[in-house]
N, CA, C, O and CB atoms as a CASP TS submission, in Angstrom:
PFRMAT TS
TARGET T0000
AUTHOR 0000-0000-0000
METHOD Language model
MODEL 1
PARENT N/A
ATOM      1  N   UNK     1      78.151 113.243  89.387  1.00  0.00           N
ATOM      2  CA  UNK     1      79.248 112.319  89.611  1.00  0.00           C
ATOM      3  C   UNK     1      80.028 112.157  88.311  1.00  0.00           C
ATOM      4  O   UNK     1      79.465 111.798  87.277  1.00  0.00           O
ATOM      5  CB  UNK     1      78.727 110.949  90.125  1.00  0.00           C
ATOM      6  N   UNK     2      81.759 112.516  88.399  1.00  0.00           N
ATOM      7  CA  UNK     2      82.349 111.822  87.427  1.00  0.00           C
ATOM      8  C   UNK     2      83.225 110.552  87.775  1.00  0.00           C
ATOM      9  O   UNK     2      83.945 110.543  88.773  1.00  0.00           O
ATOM     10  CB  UNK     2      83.071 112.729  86.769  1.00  0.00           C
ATOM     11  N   UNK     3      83.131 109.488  86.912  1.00  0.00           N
ATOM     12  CA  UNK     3      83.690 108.638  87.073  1.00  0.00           C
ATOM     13  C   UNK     3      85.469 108.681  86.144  1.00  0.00           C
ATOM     14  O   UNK     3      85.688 109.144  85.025  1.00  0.00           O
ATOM     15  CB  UNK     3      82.590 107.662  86.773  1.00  0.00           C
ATOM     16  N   UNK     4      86.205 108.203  86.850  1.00  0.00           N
ATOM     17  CA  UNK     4      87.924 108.022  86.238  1.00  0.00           C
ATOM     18  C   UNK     4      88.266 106.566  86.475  1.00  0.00           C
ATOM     19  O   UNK     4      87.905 105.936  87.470  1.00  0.00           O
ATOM     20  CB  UNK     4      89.259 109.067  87.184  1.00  0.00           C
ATOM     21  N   UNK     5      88.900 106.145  85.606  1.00  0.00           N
ATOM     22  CA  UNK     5      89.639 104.775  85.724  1.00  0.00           C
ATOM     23  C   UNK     5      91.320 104.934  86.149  1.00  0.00           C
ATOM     24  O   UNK     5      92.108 105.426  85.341  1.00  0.00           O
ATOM     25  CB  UNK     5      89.501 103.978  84.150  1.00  0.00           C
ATOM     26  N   UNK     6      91.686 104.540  87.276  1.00  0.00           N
ATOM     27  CA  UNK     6      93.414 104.899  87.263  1.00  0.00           C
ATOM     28  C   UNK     6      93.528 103.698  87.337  1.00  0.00           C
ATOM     29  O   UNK     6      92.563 102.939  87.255  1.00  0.00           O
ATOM     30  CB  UNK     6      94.327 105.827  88.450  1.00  0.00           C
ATOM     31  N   UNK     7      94.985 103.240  87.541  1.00  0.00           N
ATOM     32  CA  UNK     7      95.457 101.927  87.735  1.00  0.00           C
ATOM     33  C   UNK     7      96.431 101.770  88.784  1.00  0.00           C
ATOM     34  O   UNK     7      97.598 102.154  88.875  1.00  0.00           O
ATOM     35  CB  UNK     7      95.984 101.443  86.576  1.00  0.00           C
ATOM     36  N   UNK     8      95.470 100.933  89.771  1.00  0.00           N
ATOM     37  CA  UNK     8      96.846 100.878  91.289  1.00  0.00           C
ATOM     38  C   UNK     8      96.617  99.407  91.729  1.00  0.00           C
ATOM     39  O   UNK     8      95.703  98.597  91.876  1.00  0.00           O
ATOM     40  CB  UNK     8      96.464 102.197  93.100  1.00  0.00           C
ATOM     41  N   UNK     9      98.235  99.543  91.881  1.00  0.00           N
ATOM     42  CA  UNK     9      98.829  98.224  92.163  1.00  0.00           C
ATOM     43  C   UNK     9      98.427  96.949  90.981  1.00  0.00           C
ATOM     44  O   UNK     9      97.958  95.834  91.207  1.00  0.00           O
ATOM     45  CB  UNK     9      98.266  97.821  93.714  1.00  0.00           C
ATOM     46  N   UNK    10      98.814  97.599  89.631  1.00  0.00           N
ATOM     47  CA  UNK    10      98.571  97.149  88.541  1.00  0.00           C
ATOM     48  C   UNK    10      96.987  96.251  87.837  1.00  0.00           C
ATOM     49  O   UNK    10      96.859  95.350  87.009  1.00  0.00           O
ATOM     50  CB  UNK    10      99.676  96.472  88.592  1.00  0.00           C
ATOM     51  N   UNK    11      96.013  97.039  88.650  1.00  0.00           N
ATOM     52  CA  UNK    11      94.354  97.054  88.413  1.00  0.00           C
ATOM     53  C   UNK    11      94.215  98.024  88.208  1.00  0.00           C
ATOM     54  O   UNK    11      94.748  98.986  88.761  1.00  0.00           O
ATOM     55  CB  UNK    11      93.355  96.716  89.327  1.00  0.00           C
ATOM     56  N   UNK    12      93.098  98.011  86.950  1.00  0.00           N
ATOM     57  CA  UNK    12      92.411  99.466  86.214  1.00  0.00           C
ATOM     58  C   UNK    12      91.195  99.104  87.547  1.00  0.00           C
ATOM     59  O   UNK    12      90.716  98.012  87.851  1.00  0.00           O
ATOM     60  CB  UNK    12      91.703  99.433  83.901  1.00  0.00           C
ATOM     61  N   UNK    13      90.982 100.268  88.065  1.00  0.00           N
ATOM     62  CA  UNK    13      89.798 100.617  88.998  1.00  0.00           C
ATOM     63  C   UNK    13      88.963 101.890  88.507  1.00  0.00           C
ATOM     64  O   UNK    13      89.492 102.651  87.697  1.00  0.00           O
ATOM     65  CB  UNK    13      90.369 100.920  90.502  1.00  0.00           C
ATOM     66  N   UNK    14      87.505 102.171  89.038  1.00  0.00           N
ATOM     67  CA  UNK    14      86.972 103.211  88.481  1.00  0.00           C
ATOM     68  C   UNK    14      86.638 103.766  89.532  1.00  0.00           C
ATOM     69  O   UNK    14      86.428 103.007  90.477  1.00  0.00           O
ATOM     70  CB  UNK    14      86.033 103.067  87.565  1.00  0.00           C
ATOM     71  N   UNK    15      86.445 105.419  89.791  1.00  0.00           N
ATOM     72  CA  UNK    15      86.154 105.984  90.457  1.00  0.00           C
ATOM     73  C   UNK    15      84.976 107.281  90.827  1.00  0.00           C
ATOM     74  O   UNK    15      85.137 108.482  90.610  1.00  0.00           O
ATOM     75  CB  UNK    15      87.008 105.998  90.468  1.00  0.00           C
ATOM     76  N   UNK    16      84.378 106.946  91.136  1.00  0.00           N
ATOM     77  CA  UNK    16      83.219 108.012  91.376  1.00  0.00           C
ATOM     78  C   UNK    16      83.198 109.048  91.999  1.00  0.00           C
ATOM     79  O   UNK    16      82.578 109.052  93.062  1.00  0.00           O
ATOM     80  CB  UNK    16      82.330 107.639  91.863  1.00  0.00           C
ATOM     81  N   UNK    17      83.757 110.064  91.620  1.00  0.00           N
ATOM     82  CA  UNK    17      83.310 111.289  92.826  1.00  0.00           C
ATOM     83  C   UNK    17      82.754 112.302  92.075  1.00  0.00           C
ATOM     84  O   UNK    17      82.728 112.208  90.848  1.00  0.00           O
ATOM     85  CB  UNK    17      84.603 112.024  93.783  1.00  0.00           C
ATOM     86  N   UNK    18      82.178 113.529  92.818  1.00  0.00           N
ATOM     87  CA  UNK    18      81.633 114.537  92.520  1.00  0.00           C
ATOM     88  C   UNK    18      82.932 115.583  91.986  1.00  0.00           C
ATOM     89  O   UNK    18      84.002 115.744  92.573  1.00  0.00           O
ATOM     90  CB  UNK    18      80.752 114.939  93.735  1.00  0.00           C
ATOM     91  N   UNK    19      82.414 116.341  90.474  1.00  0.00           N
ATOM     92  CA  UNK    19      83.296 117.093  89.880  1.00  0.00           C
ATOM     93  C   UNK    19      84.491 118.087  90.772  1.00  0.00           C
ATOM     94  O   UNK    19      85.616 118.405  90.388  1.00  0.00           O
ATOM     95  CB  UNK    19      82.417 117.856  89.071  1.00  0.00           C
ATOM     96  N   UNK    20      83.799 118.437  92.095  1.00  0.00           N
ATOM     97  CA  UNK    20      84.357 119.479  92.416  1.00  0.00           C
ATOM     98  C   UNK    20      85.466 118.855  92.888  1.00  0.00           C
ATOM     99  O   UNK    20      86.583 119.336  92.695  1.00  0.00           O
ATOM    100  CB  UNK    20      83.671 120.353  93.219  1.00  0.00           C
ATOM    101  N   UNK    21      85.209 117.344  93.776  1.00  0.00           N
ATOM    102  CA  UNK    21      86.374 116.756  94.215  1.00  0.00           C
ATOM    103  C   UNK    21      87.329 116.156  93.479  1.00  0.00           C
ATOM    104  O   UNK    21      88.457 115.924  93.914  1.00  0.00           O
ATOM    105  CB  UNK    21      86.114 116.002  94.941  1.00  0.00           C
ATOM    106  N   UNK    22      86.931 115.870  92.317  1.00  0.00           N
ATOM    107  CA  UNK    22      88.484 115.846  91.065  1.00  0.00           C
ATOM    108  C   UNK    22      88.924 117.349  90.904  1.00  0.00           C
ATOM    109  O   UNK    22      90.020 117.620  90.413  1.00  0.00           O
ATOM    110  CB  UNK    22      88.031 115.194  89.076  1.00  0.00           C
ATOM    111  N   UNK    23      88.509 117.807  91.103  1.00  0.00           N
ATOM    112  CA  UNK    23      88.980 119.286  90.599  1.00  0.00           C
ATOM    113  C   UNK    23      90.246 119.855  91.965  1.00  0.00           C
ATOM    114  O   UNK    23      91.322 120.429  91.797  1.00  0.00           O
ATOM    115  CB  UNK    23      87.217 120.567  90.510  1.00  0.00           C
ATOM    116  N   UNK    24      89.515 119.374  93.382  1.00  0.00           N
ATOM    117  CA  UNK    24      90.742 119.546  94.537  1.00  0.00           C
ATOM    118  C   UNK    24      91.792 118.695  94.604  1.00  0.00           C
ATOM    119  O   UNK    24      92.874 118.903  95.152  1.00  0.00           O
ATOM    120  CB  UNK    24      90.291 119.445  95.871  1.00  0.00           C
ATOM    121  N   UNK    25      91.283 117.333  93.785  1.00  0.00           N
ATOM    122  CA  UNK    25      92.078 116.760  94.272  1.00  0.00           C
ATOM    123  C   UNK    25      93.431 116.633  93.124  1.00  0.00           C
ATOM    124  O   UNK    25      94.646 116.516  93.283  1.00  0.00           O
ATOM    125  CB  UNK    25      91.380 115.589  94.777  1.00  0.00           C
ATOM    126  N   UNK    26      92.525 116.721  91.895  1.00  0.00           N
ATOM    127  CA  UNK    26      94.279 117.199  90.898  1.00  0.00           C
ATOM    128  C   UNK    26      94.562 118.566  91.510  1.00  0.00           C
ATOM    129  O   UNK    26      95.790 118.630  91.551  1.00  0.00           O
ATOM    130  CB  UNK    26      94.156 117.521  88.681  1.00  0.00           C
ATOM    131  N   UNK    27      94.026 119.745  92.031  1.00  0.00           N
ATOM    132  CA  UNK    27      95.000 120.563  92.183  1.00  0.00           C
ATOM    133  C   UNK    27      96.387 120.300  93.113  1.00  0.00           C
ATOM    134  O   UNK    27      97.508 120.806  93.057  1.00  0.00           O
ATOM    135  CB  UNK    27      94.335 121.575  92.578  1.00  0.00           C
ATOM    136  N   UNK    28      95.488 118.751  94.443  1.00  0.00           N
ATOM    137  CA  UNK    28      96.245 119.173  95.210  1.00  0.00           C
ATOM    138  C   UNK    28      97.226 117.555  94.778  1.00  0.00           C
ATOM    139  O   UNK    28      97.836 116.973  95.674  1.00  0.00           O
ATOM    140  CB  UNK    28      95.529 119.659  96.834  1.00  0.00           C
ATOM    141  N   UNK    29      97.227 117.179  93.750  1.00  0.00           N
ATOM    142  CA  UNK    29      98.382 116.139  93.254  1.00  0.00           C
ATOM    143  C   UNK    29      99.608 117.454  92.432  1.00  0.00           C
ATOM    144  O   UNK    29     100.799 117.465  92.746  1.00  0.00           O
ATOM    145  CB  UNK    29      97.497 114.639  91.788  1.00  0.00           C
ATOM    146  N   UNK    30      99.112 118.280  91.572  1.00  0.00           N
ATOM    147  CA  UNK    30      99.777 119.179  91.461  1.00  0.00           C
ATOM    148  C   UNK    30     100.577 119.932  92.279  1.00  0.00           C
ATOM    149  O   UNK    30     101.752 120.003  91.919  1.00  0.00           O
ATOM    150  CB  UNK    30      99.244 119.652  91.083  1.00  0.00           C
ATOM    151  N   UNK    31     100.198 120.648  93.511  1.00  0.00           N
ATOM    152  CA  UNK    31     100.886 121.276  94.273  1.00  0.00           C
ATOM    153  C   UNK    31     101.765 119.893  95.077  1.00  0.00           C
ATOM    154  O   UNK    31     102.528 120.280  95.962  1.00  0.00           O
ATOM    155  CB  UNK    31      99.892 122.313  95.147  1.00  0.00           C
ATOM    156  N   UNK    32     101.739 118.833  94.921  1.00  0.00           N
ATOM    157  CA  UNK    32     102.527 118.068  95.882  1.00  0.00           C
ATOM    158  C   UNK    32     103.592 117.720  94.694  1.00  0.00           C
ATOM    159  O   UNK    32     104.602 117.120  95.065  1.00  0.00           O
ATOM    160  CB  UNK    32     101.675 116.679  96.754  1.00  0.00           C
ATOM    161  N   UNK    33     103.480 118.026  93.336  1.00  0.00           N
ATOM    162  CA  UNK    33     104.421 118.023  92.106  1.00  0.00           C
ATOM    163  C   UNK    33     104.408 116.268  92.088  1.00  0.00           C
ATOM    164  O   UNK    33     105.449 115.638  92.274  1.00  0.00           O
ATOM    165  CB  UNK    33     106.221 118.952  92.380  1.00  0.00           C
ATOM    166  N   UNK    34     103.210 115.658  91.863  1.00  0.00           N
ATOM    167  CA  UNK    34     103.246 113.858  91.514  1.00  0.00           C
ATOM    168  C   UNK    34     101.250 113.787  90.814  1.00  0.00           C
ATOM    169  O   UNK    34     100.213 114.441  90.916  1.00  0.00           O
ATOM    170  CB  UNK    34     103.625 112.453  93.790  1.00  0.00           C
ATOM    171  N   UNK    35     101.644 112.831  90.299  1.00  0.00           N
ATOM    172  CA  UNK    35     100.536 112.592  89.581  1.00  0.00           C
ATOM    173  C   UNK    35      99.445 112.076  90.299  1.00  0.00           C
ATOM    174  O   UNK    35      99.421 111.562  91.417  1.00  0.00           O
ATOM    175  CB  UNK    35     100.813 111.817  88.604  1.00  0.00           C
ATOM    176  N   UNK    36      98.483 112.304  89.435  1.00  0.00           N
ATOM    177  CA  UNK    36      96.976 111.931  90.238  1.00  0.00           C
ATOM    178  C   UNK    36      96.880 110.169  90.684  1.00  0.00           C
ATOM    179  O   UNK    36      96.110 109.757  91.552  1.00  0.00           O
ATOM    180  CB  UNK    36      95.446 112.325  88.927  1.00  0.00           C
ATOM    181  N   UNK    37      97.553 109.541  90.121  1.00  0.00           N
ATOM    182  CA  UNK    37      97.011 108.241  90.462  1.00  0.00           C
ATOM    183  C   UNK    37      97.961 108.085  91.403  1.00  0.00           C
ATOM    184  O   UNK    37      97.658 107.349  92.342  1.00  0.00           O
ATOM    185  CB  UNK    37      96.873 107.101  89.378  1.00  0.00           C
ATOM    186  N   UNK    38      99.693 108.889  91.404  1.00  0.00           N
ATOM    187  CA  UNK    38     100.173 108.700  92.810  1.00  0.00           C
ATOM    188  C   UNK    38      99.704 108.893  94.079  1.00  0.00           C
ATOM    189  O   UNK    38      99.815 108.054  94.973  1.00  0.00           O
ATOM    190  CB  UNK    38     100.997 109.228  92.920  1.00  0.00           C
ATOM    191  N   UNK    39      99.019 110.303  94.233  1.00  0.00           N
ATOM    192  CA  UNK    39      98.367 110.794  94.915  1.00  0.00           C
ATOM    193  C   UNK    39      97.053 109.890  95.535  1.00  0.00           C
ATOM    194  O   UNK    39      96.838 109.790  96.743  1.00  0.00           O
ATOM    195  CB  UNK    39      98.170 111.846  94.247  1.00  0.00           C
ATOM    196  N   UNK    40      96.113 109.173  94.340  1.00  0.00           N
ATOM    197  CA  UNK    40      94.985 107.792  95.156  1.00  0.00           C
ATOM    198  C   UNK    40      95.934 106.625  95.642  1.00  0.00           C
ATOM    199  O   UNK    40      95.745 105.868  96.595  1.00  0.00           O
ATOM    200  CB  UNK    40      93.667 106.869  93.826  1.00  0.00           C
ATOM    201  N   UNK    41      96.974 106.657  94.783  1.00  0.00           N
ATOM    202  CA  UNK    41      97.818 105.011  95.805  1.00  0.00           C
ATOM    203  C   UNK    41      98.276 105.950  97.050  1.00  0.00           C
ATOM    204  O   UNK    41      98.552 105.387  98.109  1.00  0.00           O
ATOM    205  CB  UNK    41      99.804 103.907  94.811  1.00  0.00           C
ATOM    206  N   UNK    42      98.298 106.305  97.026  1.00  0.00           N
ATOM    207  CA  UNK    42      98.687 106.829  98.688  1.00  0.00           C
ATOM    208  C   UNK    42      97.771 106.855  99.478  1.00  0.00           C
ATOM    209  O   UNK    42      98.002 106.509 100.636  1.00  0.00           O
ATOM    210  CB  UNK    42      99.187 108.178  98.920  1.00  0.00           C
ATOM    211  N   UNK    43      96.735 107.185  99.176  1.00  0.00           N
ATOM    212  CA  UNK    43      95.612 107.433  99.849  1.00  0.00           C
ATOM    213  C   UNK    43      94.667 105.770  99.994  1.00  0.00           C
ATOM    214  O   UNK    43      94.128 105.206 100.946  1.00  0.00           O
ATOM    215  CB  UNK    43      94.811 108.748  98.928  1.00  0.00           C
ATOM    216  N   UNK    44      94.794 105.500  98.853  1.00  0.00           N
ATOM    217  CA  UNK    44      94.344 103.500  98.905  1.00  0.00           C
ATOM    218  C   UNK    44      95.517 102.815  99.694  1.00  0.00           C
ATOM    219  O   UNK    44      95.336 101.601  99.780  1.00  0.00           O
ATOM    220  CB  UNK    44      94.352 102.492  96.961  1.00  0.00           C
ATOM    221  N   UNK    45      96.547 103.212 100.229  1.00  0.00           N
ATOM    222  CA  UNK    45      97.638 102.029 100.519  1.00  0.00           C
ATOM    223  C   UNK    45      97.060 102.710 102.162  1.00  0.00           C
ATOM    224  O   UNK    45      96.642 101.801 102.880  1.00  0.00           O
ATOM    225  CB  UNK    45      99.817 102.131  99.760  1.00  0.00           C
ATOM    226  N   UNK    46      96.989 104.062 102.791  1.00  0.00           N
ATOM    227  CA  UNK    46      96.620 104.252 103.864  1.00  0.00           C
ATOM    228  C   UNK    46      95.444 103.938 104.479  1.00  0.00           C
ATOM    229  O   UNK    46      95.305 103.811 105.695  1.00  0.00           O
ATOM    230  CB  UNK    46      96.781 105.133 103.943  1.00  0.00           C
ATOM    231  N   UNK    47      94.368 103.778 103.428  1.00  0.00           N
ATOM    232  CA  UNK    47      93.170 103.475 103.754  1.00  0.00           C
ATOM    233  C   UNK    47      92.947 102.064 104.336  1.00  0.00           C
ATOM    234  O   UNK    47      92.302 101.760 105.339  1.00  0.00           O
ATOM    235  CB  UNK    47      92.445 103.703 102.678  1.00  0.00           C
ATOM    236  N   UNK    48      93.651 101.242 103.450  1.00  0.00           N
ATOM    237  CA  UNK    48      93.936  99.803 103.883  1.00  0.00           C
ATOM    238  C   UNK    48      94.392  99.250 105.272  1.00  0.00           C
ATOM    239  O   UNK    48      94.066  98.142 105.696  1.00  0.00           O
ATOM    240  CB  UNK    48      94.878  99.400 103.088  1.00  0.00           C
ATOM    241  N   UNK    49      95.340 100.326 106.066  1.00  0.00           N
ATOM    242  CA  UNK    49      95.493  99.865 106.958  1.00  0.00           C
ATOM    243  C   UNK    49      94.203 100.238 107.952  1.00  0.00           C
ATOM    244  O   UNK    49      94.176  99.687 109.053  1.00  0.00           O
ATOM    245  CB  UNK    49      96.739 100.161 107.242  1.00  0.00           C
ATOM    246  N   UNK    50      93.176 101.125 107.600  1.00  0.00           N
ATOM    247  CA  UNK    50      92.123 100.763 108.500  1.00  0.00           C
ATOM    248  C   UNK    50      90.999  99.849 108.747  1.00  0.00           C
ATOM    249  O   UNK    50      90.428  99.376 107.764  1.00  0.00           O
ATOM    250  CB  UNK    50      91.705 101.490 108.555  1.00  0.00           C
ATOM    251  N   UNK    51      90.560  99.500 110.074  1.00  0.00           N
ATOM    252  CA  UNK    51      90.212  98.301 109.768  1.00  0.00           C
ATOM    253  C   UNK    51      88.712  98.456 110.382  1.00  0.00           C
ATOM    254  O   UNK    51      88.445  98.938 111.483  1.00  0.00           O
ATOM    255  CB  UNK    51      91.228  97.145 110.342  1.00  0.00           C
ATOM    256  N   UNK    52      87.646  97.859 109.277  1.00  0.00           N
ATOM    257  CA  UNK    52      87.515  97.772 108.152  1.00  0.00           C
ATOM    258  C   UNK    52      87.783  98.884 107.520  1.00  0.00           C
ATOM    259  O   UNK    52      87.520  99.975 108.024  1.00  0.00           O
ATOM    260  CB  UNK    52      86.534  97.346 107.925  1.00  0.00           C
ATOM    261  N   UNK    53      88.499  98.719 106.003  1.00  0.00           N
ATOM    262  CA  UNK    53      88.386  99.872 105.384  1.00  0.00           C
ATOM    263  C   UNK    53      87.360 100.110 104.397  1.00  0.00           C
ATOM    264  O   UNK    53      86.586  99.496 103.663  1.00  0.00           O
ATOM    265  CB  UNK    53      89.452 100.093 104.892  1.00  0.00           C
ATOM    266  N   UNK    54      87.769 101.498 104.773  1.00  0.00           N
ATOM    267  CA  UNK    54      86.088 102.287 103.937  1.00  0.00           C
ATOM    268  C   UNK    54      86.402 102.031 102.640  1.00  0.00           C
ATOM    269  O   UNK    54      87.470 101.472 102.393  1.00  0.00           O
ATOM    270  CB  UNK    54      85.684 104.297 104.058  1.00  0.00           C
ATOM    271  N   UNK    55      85.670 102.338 101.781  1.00  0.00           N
ATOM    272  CA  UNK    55      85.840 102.687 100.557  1.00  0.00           C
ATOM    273  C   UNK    55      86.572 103.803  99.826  1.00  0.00           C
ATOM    274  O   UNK    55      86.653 104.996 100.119  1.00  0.00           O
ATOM    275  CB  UNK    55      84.892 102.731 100.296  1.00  0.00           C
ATOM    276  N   UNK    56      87.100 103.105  98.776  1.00  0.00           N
ATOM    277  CA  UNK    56      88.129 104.367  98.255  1.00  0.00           C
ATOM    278  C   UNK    56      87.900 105.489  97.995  1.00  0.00           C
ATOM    279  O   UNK    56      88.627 106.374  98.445  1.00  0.00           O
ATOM    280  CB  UNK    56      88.689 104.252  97.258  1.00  0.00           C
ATOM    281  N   UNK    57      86.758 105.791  97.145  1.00  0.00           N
ATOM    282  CA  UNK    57      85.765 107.003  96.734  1.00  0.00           C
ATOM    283  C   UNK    57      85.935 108.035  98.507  1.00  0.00           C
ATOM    284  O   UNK    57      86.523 109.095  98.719  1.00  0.00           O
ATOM    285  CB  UNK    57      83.610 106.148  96.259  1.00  0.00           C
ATOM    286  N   UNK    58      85.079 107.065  99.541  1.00  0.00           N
ATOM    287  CA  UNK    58      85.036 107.430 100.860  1.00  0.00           C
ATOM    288  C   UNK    58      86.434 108.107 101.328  1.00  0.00           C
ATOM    289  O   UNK    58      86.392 109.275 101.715  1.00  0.00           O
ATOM    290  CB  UNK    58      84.676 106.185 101.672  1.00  0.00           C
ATOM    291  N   UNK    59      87.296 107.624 101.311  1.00  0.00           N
ATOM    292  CA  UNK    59      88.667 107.858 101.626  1.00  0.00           C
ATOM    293  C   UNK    59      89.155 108.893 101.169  1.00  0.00           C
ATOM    294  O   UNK    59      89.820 109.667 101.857  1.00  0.00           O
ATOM    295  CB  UNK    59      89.433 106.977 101.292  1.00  0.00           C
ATOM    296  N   UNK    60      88.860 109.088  99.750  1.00  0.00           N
ATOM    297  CA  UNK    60      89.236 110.261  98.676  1.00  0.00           C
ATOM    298  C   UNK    60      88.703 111.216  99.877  1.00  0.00           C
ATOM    299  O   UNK    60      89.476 111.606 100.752  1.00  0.00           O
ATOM    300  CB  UNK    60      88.320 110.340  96.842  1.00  0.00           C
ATOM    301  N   UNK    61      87.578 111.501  99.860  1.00  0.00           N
ATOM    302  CA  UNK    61      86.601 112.300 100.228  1.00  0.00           C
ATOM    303  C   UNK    61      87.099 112.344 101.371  1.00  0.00           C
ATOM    304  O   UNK    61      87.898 113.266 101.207  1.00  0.00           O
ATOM    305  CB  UNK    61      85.255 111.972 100.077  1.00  0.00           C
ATOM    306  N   UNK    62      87.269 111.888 102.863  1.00  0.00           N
ATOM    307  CA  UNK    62      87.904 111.947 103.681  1.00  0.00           C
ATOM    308  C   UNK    62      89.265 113.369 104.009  1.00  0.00           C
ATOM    309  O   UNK    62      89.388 114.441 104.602  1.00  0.00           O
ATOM    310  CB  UNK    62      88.195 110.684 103.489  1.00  0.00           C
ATOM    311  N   UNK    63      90.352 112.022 102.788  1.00  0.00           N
ATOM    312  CA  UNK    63      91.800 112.837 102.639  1.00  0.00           C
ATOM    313  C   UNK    63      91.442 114.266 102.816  1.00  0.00           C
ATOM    314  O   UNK    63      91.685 115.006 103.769  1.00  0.00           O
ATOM    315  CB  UNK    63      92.609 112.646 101.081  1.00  0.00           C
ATOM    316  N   UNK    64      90.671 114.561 101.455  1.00  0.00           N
ATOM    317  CA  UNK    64      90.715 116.315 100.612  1.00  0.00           C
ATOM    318  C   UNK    64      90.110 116.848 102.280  1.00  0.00           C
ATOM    319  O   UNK    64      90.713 117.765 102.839  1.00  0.00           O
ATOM    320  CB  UNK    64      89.101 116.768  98.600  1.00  0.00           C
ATOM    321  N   UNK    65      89.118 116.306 102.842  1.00  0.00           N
ATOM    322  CA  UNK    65      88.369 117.312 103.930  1.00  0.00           C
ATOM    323  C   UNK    65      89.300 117.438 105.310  1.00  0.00           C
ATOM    324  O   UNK    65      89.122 118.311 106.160  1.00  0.00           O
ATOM    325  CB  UNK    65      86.713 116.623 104.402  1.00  0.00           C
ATOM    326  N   UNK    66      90.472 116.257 105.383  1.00  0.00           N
ATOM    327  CA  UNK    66      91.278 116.399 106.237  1.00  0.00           C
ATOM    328  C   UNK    66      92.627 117.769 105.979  1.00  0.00           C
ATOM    329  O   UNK    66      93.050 118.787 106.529  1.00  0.00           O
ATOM    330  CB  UNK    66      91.709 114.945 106.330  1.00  0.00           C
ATOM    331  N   UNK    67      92.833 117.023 104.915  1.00  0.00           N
ATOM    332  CA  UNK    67      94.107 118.023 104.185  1.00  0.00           C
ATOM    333  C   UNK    67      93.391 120.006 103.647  1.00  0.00           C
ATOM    334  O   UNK    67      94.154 120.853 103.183  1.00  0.00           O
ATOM    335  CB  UNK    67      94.687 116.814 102.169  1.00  0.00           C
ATOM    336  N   UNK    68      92.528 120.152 103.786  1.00  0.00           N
ATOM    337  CA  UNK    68      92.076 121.000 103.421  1.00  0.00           C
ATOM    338  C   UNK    68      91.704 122.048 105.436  1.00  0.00           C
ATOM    339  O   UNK    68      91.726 123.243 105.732  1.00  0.00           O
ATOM    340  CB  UNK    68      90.802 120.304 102.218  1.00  0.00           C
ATOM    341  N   UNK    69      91.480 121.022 106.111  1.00  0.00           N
ATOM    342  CA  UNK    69      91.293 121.638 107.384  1.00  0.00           C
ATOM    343  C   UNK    69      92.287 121.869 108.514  1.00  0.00           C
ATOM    344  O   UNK    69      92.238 122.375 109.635  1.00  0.00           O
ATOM    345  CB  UNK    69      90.416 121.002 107.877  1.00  0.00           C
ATOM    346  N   UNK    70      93.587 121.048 107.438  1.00  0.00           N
ATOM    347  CA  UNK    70      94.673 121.576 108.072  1.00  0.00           C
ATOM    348  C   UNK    70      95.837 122.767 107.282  1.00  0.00           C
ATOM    349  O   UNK    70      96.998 123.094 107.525  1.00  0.00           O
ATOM    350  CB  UNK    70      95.343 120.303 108.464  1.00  0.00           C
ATOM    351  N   UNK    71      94.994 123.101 106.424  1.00  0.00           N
ATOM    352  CA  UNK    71      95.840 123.861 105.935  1.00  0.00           C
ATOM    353  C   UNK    71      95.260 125.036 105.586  1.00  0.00           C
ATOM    354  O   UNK    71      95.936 125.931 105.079  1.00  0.00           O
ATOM    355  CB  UNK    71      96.454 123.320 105.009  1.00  0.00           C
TER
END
């Protein structure tokens, strides 16, 4: 597990995932040409509307396995 601190919606938060999934998931903030912490507020502002929502880490993990099986 590596942990990252970004800052959304003006809170430093920390994040846990496994190396490989920072590694998809800056590639795939790169190929969308926006930065990595744009890329988790998007993904934390969507997560929110589910109810209950999962956890962010969870969500991360989610996104990449959704976005990856549609493409």
């Amino acid at each position: 597990m590596r942990k990252r601190s970004i800052t959304l919606k003006g809170h430093r938060t920390s994040i846990a995932l496994e190396a490989e999934f920072w590694d998809v998931l800056d590639a795939m903030a790169s190929a969308d040409k926006r930065t990595l912490p744009a890329l988790i507020d998007s993904i934390d502002r969507n997560r929110l509307k589910q109810s209950p929502p999962p956890g962010l880490a969870s969500a991360i993990r989610v996104y990449i396995l959704k976005r990856l099986q549609t493409s």
